[in-house]
CHARMM-style PDB file with segment names, atoms N, HN, CA, C and O in Angstrom:
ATOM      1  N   UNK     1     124.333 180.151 131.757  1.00  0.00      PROA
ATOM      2  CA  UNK     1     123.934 181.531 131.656  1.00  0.00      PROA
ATOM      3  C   UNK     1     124.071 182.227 133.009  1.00  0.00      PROA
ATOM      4  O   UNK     1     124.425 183.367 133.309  1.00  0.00      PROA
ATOM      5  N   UNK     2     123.759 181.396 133.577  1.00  0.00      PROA
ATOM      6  HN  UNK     2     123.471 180.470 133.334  1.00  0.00      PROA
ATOM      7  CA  UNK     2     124.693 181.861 135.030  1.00  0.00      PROA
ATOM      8  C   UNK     2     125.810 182.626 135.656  1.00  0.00      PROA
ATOM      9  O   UNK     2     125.968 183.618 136.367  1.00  0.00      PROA
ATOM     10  N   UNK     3     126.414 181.832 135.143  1.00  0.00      PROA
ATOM     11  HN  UNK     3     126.286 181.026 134.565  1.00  0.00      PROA
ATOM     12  CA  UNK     3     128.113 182.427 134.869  1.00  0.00      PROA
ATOM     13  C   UNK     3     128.671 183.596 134.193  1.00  0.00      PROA
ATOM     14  O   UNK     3     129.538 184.413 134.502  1.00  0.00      PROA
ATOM     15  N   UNK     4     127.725 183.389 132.921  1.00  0.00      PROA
ATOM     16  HN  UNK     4     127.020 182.725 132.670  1.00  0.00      PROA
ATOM     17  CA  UNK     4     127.835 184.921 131.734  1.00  0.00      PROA
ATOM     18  C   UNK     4     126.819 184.889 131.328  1.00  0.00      PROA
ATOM     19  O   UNK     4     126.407 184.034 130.544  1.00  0.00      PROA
ATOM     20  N   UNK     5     126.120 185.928 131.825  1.00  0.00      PROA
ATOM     21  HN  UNK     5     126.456 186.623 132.461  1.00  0.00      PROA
ATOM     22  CA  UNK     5     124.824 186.529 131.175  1.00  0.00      PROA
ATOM     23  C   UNK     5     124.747 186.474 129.578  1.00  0.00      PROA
ATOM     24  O   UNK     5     123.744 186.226 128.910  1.00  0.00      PROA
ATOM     25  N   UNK     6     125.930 186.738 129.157  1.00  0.00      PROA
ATOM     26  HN  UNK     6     126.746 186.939 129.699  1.00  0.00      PROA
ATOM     27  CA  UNK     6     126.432 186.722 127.868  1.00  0.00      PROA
ATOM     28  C   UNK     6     126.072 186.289 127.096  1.00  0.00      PROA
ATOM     29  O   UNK     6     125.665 186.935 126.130  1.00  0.00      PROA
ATOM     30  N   UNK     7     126.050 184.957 127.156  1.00  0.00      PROA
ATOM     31  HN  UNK     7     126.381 184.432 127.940  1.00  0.00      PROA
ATOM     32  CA  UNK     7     126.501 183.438 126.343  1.00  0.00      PROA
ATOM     33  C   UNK     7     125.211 183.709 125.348  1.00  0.00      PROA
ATOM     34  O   UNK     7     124.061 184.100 125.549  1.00  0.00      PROA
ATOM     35  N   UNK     8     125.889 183.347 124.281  1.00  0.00      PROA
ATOM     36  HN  UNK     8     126.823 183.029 124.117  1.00  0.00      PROA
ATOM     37  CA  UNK     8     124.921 182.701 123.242  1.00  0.00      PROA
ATOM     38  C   UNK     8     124.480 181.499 123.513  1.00  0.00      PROA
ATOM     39  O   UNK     8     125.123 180.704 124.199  1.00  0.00      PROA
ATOM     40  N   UNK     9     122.993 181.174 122.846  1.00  0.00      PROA
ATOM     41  HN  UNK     9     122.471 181.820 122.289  1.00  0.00      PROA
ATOM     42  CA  UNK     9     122.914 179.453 122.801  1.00  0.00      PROA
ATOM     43  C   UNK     9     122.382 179.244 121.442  1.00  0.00      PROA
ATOM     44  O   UNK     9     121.477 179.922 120.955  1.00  0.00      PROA
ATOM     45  N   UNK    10     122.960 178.315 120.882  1.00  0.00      PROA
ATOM     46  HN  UNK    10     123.695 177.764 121.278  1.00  0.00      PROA
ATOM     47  CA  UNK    10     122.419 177.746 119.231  1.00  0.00      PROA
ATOM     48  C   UNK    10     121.703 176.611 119.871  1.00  0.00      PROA
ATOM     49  O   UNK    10     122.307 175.792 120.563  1.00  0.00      PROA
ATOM     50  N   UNK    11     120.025 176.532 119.581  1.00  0.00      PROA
ATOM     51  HN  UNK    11     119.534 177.198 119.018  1.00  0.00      PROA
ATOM     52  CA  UNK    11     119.062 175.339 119.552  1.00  0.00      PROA
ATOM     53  C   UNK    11     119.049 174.744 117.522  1.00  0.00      PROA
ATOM     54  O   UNK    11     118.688 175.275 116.471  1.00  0.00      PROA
ATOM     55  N   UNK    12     119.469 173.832 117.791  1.00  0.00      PROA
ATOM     56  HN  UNK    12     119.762 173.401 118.644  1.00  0.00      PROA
ATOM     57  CA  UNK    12     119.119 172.806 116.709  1.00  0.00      PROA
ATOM     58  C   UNK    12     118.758 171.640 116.654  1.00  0.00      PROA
ATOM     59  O   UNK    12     118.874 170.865 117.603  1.00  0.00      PROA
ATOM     60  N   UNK    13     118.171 171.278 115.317  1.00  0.00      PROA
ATOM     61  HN  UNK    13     118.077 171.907 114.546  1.00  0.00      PROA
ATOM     62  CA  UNK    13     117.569 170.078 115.584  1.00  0.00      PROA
ATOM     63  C   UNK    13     115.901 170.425 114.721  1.00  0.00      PROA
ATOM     64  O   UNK    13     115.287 171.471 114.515  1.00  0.00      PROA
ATOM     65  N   UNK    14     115.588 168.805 114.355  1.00  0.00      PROA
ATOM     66  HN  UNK    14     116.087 167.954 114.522  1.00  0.00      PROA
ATOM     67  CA  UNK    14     114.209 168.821 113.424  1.00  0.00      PROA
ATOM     68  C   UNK    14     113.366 169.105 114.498  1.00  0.00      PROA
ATOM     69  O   UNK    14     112.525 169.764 113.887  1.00  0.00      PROA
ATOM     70  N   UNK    15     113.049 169.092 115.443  1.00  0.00      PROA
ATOM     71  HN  UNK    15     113.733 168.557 115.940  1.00  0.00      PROA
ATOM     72  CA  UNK    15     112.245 169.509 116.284  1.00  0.00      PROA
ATOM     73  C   UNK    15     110.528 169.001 115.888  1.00  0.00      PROA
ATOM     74  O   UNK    15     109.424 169.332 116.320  1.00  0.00      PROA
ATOM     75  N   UNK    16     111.011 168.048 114.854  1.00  0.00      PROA
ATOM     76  HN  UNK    16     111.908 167.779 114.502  1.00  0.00      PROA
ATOM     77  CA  UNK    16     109.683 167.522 114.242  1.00  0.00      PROA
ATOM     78  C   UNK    16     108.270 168.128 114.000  1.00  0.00      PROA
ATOM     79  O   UNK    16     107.155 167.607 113.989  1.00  0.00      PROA
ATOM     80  N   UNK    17     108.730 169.511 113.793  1.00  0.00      PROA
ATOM     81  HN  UNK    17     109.636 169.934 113.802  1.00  0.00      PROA
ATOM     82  CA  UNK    17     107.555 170.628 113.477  1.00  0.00      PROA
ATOM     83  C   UNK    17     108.345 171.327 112.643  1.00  0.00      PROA
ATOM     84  O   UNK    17     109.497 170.936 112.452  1.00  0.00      PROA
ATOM     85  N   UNK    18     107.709 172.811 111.827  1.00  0.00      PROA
ATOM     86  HN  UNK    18     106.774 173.128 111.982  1.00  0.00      PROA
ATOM     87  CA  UNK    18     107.942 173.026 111.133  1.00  0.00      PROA
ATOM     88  C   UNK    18     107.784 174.699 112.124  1.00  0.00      PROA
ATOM     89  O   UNK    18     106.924 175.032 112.940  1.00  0.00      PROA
ATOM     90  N   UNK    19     109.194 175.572 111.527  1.00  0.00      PROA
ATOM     91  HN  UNK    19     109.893 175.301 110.865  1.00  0.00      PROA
ATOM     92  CA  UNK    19     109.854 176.367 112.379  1.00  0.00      PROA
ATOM     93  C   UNK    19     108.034 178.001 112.791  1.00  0.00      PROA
ATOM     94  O   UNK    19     108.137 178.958 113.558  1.00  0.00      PROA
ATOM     95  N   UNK    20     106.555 177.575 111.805  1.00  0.00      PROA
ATOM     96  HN  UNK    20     106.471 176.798 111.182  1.00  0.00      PROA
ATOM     97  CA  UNK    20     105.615 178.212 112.501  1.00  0.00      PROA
ATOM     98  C   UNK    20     104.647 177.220 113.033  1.00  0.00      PROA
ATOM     99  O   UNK    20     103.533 177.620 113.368  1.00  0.00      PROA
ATOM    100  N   UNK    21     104.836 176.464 113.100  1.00  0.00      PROA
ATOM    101  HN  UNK    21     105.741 176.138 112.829  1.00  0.00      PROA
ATOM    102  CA  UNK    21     104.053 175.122 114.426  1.00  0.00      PROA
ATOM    103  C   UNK    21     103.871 175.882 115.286  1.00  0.00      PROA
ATOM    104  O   UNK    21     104.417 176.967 115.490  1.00  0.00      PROA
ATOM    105  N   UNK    22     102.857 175.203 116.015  1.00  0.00      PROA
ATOM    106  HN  UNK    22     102.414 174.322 115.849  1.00  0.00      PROA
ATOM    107  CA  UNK    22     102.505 176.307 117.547  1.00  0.00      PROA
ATOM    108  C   UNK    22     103.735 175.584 118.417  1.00  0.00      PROA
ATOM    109  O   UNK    22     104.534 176.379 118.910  1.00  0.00      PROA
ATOM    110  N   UNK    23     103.875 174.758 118.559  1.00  0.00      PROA
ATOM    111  HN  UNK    23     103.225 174.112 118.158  1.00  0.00      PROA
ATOM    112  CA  UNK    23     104.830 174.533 119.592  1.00  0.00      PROA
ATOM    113  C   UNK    23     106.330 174.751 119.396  1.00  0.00      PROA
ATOM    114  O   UNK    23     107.236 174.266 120.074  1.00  0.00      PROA
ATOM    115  N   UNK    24     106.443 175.707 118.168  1.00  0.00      PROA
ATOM    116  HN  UNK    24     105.707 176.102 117.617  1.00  0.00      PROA
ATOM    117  CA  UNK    24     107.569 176.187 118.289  1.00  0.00      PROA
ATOM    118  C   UNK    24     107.263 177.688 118.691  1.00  0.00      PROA
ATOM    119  O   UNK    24     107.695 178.472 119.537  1.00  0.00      PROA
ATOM    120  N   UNK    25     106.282 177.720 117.651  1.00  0.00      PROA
ATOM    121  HN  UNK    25     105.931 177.084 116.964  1.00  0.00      PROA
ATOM    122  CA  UNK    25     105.918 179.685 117.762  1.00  0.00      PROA
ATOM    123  C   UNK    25     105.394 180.454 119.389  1.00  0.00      PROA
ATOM    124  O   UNK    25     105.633 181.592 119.793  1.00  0.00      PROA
ATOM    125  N   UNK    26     104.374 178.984 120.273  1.00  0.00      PROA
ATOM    126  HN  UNK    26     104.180 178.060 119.944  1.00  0.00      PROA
ATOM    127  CA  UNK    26     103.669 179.087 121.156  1.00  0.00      PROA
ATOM    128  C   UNK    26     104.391 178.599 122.110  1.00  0.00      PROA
ATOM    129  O   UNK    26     104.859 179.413 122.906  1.00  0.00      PROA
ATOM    130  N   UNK    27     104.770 176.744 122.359  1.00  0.00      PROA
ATOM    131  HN  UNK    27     104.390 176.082 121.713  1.00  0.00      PROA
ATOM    132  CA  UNK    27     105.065 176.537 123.617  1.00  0.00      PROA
ATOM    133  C   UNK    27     106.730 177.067 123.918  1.00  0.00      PROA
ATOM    134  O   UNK    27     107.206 177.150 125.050  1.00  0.00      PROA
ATOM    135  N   UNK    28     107.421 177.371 122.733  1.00  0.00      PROA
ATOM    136  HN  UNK    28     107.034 177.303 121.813  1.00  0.00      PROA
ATOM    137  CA  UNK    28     108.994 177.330 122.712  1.00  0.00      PROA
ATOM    138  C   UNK    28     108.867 179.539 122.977  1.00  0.00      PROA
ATOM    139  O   UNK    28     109.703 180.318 123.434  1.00  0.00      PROA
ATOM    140  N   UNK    29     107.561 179.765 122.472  1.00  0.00      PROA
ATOM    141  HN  UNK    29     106.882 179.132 122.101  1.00  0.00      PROA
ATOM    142  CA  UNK    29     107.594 181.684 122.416  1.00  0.00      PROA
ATOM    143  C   UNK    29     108.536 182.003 121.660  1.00  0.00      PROA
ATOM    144  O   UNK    29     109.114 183.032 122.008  1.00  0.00      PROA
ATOM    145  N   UNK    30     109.204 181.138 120.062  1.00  0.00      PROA
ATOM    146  HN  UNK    30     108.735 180.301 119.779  1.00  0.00      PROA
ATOM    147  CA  UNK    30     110.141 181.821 119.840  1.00  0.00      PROA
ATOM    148  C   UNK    30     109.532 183.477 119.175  1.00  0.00      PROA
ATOM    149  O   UNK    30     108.377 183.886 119.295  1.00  0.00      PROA
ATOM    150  N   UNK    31     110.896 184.342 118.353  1.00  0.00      PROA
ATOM    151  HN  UNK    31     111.834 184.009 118.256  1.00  0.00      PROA
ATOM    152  CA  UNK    31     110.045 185.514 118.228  1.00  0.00      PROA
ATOM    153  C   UNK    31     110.584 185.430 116.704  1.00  0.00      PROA
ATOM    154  O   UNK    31     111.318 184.533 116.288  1.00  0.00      PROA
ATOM    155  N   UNK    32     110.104 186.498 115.958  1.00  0.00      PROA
ATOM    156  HN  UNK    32     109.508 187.226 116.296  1.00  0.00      PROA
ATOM    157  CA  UNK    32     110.655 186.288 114.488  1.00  0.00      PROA
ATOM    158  C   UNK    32     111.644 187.775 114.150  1.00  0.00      PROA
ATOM    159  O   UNK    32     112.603 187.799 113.377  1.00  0.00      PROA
ATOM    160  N   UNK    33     111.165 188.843 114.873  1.00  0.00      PROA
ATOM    161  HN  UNK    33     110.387 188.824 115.500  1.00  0.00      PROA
ATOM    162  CA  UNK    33     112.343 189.740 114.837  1.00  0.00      PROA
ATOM    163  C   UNK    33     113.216 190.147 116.057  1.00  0.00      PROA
ATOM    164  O   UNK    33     112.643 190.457 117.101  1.00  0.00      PROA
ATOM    165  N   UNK    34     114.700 190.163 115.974  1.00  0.00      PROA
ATOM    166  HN  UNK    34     115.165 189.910 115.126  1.00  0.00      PROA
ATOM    167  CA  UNK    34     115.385 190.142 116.990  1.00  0.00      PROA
ATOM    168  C   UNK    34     115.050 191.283 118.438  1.00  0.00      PROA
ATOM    169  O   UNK    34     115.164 191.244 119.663  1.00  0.00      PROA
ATOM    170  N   UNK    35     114.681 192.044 117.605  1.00  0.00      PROA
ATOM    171  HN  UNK    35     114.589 192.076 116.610  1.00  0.00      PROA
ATOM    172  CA  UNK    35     113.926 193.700 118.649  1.00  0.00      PROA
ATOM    173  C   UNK    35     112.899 192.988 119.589  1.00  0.00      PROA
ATOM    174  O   UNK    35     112.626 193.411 120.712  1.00  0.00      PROA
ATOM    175  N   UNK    36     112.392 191.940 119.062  1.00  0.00      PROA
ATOM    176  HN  UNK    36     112.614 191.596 118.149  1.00  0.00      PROA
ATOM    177  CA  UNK    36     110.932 191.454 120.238  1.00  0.00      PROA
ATOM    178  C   UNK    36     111.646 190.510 121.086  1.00  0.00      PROA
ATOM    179  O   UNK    36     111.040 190.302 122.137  1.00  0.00      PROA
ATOM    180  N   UNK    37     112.908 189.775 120.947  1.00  0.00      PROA
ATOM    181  HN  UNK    37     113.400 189.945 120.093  1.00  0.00      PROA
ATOM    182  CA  UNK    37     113.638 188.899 121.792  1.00  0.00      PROA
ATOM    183  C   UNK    37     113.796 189.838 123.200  1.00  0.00      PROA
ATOM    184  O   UNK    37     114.250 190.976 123.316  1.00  0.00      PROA
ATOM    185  N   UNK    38     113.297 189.003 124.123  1.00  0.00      PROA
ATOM    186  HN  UNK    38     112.929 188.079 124.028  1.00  0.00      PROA
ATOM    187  CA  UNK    38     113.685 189.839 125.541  1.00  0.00      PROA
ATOM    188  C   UNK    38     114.677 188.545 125.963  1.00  0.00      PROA
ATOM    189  O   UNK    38     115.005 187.562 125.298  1.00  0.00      PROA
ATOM    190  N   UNK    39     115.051 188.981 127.463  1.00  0.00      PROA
ATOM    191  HN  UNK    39     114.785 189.779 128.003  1.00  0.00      PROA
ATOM    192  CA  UNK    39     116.433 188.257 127.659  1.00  0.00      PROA
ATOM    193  C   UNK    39     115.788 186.792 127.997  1.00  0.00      PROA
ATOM    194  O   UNK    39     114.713 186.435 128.480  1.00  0.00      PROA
ATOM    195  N   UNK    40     117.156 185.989 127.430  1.00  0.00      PROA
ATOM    196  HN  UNK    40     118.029 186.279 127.037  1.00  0.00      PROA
ATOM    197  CA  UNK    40     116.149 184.618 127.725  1.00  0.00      PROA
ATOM    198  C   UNK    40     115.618 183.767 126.873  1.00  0.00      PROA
ATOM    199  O   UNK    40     115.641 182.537 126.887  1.00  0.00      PROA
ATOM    200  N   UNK    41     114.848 184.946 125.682  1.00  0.00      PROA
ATOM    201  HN  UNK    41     114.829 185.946 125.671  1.00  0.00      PROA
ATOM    202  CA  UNK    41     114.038 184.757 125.019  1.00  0.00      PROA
ATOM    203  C   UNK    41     114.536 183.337 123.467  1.00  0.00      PROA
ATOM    204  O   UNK    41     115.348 182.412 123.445  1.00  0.00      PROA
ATOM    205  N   UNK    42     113.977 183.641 122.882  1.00  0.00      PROA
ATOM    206  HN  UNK    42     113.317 184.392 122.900  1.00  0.00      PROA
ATOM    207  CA  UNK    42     114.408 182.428 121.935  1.00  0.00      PROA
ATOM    208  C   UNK    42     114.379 183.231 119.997  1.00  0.00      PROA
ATOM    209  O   UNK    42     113.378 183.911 119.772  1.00  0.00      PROA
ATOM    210  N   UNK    43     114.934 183.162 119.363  1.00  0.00      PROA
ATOM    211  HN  UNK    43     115.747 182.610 119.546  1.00  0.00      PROA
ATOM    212  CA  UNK    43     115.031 184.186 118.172  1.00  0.00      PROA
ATOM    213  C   UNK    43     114.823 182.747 117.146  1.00  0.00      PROA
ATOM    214  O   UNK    43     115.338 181.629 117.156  1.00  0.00      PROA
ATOM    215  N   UNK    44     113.603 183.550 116.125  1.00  0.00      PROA
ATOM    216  HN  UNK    44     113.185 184.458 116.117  1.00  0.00      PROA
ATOM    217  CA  UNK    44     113.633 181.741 115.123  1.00  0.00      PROA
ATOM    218  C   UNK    44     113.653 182.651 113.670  1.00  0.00      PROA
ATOM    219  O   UNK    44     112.701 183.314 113.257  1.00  0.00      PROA
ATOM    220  N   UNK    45     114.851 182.523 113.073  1.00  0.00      PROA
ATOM    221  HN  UNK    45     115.624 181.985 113.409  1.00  0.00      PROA
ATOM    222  CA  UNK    45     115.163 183.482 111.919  1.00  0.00      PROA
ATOM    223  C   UNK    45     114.580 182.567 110.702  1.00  0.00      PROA
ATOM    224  OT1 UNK    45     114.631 182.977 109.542  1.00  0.00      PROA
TER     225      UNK     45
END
């Protein structure tokens, strides 16, 4: 991200929680609508 601010990143994987677990919703901060994603941020559709 360095290089190109740009870049997409696809996270996958069971993550052995279930996608509103706190440690996806809490320790990971993902967000559920794309408008609340700030840069950086993590989007969990």
């Amino acid at each position: 991200m360095k290089l190109d601010p740009l870049t997409k990143v696809i996270v996958m994987g069971d993550l052995n929680d279930d996608p509103i677990n706190e440690s996806i919703t809490k320790v990971l901060a993902t967000k559920w609508k794309m408008d609340d994603v700030e840069k950086g941020g993590l989007y969990n559709p």
